[in-house]
Backbone and ligand atoms as CSV (ligand in chain L), in Angstrom:
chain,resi,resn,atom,element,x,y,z
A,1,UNK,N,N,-80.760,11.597,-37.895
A,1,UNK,CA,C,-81.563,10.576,-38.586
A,1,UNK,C,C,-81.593,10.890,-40.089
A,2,UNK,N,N,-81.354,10.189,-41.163
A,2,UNK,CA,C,-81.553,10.334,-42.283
A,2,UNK,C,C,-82.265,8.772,-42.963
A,3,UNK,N,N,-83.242,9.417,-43.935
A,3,UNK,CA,C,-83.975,8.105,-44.525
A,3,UNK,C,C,-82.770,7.844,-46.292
A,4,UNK,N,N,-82.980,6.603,-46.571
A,4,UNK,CA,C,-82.571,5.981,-47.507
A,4,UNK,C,C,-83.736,5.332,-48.583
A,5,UNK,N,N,-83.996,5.674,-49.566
A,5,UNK,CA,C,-85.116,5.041,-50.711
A,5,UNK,C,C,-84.257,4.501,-51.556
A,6,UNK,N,N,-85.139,3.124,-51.480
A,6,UNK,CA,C,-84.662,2.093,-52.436
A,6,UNK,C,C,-85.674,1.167,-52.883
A,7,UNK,N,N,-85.588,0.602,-54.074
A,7,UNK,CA,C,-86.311,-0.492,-54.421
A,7,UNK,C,C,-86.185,-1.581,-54.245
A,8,UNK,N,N,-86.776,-2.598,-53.796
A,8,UNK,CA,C,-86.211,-4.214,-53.488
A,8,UNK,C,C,-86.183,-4.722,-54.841
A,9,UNK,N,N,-85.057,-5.655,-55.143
A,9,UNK,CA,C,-84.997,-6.588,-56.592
A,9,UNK,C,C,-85.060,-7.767,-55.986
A,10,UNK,N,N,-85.553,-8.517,-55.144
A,10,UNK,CA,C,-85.526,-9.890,-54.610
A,10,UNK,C,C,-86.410,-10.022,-55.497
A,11,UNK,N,N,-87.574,-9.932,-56.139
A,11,UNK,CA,C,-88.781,-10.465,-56.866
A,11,UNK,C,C,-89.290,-9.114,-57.833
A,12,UNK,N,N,-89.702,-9.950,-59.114
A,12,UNK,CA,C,-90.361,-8.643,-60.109
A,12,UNK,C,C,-90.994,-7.702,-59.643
A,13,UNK,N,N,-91.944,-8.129,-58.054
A,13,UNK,CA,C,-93.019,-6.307,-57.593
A,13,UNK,C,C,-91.888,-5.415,-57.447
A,14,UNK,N,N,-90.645,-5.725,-56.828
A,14,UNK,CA,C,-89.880,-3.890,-56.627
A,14,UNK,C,C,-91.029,-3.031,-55.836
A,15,UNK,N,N,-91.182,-3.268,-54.776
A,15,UNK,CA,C,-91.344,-3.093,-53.456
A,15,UNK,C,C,-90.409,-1.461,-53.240
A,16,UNK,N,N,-91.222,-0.543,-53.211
A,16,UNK,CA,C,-90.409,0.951,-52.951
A,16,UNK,C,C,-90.532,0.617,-51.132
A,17,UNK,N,N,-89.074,0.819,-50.810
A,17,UNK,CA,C,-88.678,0.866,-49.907
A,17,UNK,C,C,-87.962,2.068,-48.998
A,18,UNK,N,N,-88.471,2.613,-47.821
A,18,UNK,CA,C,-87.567,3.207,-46.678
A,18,UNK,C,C,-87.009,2.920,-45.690
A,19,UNK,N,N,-85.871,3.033,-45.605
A,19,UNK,CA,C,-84.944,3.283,-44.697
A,19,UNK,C,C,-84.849,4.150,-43.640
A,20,UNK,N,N,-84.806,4.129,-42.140
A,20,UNK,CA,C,-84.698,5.435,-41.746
A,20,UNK,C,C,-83.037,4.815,-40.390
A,21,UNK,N,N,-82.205,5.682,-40.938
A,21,UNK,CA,C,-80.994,5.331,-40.233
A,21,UNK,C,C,-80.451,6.051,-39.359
A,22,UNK,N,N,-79.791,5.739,-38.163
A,22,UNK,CA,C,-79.795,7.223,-37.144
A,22,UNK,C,C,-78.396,7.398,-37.412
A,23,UNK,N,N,-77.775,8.319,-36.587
A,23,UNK,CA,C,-76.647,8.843,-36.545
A,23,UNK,C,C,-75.304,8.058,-36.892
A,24,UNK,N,N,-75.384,6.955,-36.407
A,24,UNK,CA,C,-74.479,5.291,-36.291
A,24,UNK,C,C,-74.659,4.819,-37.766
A,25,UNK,N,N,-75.152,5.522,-38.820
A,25,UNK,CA,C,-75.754,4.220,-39.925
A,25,UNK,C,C,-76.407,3.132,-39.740
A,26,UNK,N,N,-76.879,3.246,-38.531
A,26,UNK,CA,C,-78.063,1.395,-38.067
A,26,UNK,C,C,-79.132,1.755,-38.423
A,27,UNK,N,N,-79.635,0.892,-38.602
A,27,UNK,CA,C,-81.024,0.985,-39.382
A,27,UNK,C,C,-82.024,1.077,-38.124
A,28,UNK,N,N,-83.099,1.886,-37.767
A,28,UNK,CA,C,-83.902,2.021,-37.099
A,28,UNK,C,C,-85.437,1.332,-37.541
A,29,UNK,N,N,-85.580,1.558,-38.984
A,29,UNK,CA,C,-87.040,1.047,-39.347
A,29,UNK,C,C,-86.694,0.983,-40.729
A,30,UNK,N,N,-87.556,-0.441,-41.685
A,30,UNK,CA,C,-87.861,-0.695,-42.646
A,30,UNK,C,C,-89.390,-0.583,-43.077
A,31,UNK,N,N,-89.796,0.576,-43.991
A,31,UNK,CA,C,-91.105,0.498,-44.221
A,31,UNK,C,C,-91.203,0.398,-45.623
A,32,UNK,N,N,-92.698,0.076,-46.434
A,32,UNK,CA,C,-92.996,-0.253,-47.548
A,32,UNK,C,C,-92.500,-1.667,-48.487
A,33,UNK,N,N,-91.871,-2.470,-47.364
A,33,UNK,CA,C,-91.597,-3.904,-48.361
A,33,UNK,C,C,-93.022,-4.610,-47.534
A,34,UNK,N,N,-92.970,-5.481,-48.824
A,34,UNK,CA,C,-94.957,-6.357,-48.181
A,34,UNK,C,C,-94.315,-7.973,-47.813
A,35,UNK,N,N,-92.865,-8.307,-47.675
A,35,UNK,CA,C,-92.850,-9.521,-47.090
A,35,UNK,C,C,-90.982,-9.171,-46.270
A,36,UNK,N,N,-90.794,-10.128,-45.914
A,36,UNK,CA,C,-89.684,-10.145,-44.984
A,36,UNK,C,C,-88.712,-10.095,-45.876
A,37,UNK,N,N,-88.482,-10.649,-47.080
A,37,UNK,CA,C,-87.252,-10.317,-47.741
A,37,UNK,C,C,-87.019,-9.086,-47.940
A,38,UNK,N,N,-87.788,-8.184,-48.207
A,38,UNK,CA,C,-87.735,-6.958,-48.255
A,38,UNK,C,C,-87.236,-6.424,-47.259
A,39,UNK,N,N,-87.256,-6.575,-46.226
A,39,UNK,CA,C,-86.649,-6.253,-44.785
A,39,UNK,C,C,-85.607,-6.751,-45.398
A,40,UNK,N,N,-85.108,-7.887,-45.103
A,40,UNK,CA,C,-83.647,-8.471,-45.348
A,40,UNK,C,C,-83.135,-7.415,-46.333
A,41,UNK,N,N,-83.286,-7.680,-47.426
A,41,UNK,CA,C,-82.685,-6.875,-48.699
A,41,UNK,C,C,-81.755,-5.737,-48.185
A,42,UNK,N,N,-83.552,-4.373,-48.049
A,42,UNK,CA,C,-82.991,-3.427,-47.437
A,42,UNK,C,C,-82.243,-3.281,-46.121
A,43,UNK,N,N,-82.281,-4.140,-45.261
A,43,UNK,CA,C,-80.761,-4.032,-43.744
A,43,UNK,C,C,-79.475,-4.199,-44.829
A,44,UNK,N,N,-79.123,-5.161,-45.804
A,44,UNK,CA,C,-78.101,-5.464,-46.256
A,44,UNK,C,C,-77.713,-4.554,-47.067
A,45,UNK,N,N,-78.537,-4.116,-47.955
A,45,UNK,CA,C,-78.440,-2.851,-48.548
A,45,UNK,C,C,-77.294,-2.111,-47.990
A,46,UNK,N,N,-78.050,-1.651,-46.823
A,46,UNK,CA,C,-77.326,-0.321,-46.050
A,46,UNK,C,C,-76.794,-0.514,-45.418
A,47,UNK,N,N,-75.730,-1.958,-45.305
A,47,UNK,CA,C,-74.861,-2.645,-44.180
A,47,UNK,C,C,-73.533,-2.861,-44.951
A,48,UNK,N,N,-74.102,-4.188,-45.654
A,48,UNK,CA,C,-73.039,-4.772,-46.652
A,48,UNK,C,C,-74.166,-4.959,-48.233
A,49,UNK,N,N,-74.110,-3.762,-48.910
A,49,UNK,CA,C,-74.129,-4.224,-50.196
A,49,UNK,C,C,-73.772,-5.682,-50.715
A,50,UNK,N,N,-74.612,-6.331,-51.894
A,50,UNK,CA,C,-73.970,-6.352,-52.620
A,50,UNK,C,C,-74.464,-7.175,-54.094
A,51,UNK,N,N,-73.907,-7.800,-54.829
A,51,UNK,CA,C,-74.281,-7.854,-56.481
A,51,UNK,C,C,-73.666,-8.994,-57.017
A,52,UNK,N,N,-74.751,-9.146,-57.993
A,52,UNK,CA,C,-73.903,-10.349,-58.776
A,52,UNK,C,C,-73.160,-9.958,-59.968
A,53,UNK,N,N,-72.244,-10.519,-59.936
A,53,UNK,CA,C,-71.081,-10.382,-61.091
A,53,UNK,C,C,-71.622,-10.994,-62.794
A,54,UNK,N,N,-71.909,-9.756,-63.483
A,54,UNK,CA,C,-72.390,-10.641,-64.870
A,54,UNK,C,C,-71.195,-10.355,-65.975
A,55,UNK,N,N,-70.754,-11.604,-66.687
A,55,UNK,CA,C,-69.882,-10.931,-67.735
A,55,UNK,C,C,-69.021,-11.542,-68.641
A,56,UNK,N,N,-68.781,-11.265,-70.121
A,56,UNK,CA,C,-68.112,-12.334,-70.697
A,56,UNK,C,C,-66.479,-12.793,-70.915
A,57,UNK,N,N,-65.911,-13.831,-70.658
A,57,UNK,CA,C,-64.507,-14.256,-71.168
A,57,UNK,C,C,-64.316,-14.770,-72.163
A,58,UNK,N,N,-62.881,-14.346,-72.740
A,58,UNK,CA,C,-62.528,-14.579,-74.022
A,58,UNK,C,C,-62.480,-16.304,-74.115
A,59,UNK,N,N,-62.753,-16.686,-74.972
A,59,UNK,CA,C,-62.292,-17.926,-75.687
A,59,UNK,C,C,-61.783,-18.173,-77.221
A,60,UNK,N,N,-60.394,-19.050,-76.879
A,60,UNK,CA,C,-60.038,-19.528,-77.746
A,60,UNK,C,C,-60.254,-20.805,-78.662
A,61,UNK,N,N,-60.285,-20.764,-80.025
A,61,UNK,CA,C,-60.626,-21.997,-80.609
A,61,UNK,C,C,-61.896,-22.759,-80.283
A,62,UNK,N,N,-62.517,-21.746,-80.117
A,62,UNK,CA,C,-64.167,-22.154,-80.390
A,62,UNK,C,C,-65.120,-21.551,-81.524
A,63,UNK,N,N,-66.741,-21.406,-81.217
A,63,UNK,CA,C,-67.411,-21.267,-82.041
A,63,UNK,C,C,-67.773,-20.496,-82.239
A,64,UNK,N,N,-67.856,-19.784,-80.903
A,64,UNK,CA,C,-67.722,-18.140,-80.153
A,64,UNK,C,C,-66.528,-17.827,-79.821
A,65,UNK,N,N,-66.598,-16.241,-80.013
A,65,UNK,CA,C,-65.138,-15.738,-79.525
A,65,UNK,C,C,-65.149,-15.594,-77.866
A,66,UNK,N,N,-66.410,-15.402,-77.492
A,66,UNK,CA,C,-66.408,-15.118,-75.938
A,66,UNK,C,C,-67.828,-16.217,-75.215
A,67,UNK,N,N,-67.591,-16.314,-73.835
A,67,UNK,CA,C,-68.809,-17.158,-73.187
A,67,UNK,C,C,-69.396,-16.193,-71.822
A,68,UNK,N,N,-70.167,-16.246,-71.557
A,68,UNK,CA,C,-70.922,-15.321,-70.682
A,68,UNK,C,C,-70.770,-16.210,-69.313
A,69,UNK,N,N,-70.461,-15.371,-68.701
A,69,UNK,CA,C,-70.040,-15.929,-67.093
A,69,UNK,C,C,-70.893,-15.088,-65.998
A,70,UNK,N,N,-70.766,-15.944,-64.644
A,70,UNK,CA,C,-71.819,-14.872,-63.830
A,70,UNK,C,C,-70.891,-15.578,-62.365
A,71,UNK,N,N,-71.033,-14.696,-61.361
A,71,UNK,CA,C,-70.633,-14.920,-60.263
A,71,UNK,C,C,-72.117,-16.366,-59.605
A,72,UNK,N,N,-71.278,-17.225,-58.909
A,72,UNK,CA,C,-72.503,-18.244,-58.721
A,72,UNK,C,C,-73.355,-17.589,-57.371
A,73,UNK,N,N,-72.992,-16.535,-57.188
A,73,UNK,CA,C,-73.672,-15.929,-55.897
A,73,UNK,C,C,-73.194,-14.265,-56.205
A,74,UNK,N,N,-73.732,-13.393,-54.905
A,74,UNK,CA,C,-73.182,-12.122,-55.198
A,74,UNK,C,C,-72.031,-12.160,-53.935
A,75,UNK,N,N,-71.675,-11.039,-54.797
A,75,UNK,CA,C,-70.387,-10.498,-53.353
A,75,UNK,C,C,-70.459,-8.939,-53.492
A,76,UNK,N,N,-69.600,-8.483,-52.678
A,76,UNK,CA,C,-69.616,-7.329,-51.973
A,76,UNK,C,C,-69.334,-6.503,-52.902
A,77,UNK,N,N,-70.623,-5.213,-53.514
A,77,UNK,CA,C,-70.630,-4.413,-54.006
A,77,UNK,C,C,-69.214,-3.871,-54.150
A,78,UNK,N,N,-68.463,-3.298,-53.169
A,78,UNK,CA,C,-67.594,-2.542,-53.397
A,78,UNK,C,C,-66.356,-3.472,-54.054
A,79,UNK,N,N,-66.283,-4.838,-54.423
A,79,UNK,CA,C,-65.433,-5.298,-55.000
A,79,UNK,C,C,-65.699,-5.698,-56.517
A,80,UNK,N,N,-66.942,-5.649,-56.668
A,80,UNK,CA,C,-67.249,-5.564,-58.186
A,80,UNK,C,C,-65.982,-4.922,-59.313
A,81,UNK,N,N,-65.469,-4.175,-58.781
A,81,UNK,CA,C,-64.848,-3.722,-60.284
A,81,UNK,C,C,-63.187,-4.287,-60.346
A,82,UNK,N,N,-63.234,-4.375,-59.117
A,82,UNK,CA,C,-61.974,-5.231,-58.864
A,82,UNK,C,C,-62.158,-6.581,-59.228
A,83,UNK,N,N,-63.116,-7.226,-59.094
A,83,UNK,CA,C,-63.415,-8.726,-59.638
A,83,UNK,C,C,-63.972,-8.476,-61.242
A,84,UNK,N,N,-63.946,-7.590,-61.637
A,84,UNK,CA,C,-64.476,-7.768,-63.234
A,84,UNK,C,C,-62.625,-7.623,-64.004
A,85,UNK,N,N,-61.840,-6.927,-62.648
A,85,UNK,CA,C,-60.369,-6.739,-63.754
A,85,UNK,C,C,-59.657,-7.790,-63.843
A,86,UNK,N,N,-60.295,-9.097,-62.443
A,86,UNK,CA,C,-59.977,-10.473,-62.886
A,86,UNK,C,C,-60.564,-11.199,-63.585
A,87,UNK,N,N,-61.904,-11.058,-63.993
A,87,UNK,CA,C,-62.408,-11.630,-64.863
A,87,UNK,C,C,-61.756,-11.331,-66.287
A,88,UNK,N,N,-61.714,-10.031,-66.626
A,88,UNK,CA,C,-61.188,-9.417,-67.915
A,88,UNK,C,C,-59.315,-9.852,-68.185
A,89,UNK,N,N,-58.881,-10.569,-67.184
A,89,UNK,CA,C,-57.673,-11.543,-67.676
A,89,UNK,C,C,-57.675,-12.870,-68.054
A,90,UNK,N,N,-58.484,-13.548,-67.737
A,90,UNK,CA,C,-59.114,-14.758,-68.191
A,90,UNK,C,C,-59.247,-14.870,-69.616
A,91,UNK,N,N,-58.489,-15.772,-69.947
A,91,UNK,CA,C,-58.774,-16.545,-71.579
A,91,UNK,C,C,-59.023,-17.935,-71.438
A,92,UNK,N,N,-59.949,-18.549,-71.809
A,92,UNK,CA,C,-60.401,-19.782,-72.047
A,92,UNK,C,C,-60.374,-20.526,-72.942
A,93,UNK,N,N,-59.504,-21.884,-72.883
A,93,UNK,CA,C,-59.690,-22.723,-74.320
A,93,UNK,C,C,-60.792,-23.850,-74.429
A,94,UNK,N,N,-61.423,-23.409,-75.760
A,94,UNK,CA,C,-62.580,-24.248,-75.900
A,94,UNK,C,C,-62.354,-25.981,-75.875
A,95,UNK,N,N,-62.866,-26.653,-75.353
A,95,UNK,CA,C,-64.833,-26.639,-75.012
A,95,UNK,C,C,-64.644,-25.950,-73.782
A,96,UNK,N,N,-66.164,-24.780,-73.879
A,96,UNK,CA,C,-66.040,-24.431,-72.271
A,96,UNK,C,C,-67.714,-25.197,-72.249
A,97,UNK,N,N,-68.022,-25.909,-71.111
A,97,UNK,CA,C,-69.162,-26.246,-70.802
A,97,UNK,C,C,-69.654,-25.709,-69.880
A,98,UNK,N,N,-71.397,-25.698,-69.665
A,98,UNK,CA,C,-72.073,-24.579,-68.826
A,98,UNK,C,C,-71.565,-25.334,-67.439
A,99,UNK,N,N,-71.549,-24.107,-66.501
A,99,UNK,CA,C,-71.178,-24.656,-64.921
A,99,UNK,C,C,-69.627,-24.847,-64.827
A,100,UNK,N,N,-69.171,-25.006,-65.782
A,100,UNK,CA,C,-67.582,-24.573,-65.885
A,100,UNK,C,C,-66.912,-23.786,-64.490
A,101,UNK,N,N,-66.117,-23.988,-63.748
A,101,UNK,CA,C,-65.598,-23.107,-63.080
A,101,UNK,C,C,-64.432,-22.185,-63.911
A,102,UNK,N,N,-64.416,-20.784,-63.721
A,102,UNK,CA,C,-63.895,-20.469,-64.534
A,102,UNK,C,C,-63.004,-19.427,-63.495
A,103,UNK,N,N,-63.234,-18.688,-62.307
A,103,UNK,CA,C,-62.286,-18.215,-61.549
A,103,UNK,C,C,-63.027,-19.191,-60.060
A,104,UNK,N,N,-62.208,-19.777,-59.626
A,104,UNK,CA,C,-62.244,-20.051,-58.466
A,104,UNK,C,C,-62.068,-19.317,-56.870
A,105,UNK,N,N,-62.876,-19.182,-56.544
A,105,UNK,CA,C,-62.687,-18.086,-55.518
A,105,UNK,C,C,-62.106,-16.535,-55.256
A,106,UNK,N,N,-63.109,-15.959,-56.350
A,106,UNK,CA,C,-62.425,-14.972,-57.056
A,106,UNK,C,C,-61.979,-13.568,-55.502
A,107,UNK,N,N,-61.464,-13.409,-55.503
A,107,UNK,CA,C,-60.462,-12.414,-54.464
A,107,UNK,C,C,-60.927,-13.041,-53.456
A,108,UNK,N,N,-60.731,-14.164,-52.623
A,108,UNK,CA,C,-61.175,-14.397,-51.372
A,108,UNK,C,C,-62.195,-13.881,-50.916
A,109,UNK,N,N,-63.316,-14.041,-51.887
A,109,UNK,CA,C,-65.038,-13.895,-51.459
A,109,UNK,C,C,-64.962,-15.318,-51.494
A,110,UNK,N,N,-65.059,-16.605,-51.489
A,110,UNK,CA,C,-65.924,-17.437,-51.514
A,110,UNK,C,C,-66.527,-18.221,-52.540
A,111,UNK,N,N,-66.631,-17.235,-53.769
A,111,UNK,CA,C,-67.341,-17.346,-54.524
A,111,UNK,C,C,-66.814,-17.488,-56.060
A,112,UNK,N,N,-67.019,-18.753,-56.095
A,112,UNK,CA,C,-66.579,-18.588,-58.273
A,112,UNK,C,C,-67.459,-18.119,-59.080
A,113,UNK,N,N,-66.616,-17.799,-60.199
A,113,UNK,CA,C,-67.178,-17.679,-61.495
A,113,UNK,C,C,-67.599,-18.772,-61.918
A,114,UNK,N,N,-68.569,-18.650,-62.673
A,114,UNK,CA,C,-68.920,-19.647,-63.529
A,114,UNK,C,C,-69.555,-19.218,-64.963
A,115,UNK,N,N,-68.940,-20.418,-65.932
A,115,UNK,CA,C,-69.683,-19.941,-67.334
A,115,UNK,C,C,-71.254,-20.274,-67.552
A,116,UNK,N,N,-71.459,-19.719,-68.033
A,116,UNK,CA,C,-73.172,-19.542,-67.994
A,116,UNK,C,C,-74.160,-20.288,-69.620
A,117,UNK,N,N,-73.015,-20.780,-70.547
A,117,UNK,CA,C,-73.276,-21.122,-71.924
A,117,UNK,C,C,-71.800,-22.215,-72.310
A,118,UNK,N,N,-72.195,-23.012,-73.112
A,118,UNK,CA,C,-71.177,-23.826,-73.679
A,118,UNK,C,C,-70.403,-23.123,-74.868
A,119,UNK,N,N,-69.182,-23.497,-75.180
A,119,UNK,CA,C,-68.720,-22.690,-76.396
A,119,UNK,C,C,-67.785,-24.002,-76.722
A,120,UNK,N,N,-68.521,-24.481,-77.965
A,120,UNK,CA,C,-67.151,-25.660,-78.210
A,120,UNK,C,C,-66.402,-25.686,-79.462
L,1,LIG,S1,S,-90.506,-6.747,-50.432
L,1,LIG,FE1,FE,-91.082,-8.851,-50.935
L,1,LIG,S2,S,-92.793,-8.579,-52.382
L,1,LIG,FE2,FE,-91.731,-6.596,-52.284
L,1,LIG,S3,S,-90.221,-6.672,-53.998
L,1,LIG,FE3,FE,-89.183,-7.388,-52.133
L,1,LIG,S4,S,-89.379,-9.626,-52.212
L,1,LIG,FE4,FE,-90.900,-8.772,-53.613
């Protein structure tokens, strides 16, 4: 059995959270979150991670040199850095408008990029 401490980020309280996981990595008990997301959070936590993608692409012939982009959902922790080395090939020609798709289904998560600010 080993416990896991973590904080919940679903909402500003940050809810100190335990984990207690047995031999298998399954989660046996969630204590110290004060509503059910907190449960949720922490199972996923210690199952399937994972995060939202924040970050900027270059643009050309705009007003800004770069526009701030964010994954429209999270995906799986462990692909974060692999999806930021596709983000970091991306060049954009201006106008970029907010909601922009800007990688479309970035590594077969599901999930696009999107720009987060206009740059025209
Ligand atoms: S457990 Fe609930 S109240 Fe606590 S931080 Fe998470 S979402 Fe907020």
């Amino acid at each position: 059995m080993t416990t896991k401490e973590m904080v919940c980020v679903s909402c500003p309280i940050g809810c100190a959270i335990t984990v207690e996981l047995d031999d298998n990595n399954e989660v046996v008990s969630v204590k110290g979150n004060t509503c059910p997301r907190g449960d949720k959070y922490a199972r996923q936590e210690c199952t399937h991670p994972e995060r939202m993608l924040t970050s900027t692409v270059k643009v050309e012939g705009g007003s800004l040199p770069v526009v701030p982009v964010k994954s429209a959902s999270p995906i799986p922790k462990e692909m974060l850095f692999d999806a930021m080395k596709e983000v970091n090939k991306v060049t954009l020609k201006a106008p970029v408008e907010i909601g922009d798709i800007v990688i479309e289904n970035i590594l077969g998560t599901g999930v696009n990029i999107i720009a987060t600010n206009d740059v025209v």
